[in-house]
C-alpha positions in Angstrom: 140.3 145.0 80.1 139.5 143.4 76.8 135.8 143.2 75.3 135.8 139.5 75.5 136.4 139.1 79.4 134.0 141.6 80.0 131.7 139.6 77.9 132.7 136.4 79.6 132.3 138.2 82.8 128.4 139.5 82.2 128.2 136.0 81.1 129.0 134.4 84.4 127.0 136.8 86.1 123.7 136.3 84.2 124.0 132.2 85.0 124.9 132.7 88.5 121.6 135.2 88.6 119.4 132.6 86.6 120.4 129.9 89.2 119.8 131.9 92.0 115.8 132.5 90.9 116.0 129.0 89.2 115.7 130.4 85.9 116.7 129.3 82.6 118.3 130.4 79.4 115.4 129.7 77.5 113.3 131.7 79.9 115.5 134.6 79.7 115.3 134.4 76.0 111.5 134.4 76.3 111.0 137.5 78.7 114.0 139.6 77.4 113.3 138.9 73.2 116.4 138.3 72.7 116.8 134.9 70.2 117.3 132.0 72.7 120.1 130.9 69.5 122.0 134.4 70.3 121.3 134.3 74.3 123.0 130.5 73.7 126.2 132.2 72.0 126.5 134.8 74.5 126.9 132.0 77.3 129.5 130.1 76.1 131.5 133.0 75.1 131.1 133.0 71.6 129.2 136.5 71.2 129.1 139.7 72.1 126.0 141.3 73.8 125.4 144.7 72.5 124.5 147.8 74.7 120.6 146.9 74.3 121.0 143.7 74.6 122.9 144.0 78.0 119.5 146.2 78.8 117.5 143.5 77.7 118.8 140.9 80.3 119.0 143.4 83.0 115.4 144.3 82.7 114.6 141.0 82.4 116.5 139.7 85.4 115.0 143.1 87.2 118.5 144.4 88.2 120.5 147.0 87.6 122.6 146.9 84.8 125.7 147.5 87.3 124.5 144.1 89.1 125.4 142.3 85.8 128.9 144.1 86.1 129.7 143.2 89.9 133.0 142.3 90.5 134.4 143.1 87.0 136.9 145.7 88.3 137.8 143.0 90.9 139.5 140.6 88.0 142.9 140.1 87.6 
């Protein structure tokens, strides 16, 4: 499994958290210090979140980093 779907992958799972508390990306930005510019990027697929980054949004989010990774060995 490439790098890029697994991006895309945390990517989808981050919105579909954010919706579920009615959170946005600006707010994530905000409470896990990543750049809301970057955070931006790494939605649409266009960046790659790094190891501490992917920390970051998990503490943010308070879940597991493995929550952000549901369903990833589930893709075809």
């Amino acid at each position: 499994m490439g790098a890029d779907r697994i991006n895309k992958h945390i990517a989808m799972r981050t919105s579909e958290l954010l919706t579920e508390d009615e959170r946005s990306v600006a707010w994530l930005s905000r409470q896990s210090g990543i750049p809301y510019p970057t955070l931006e990027r790494v939605m649409r697929g266009e960046a790659r979140l790094t190891m501490g980054m992917l920390a970051s949004v998990a503490a943010a989010l308070r879940v597991p980093v493995a929550d952000l990774l549901e369903g990833l060995d589930q893709e075809r």
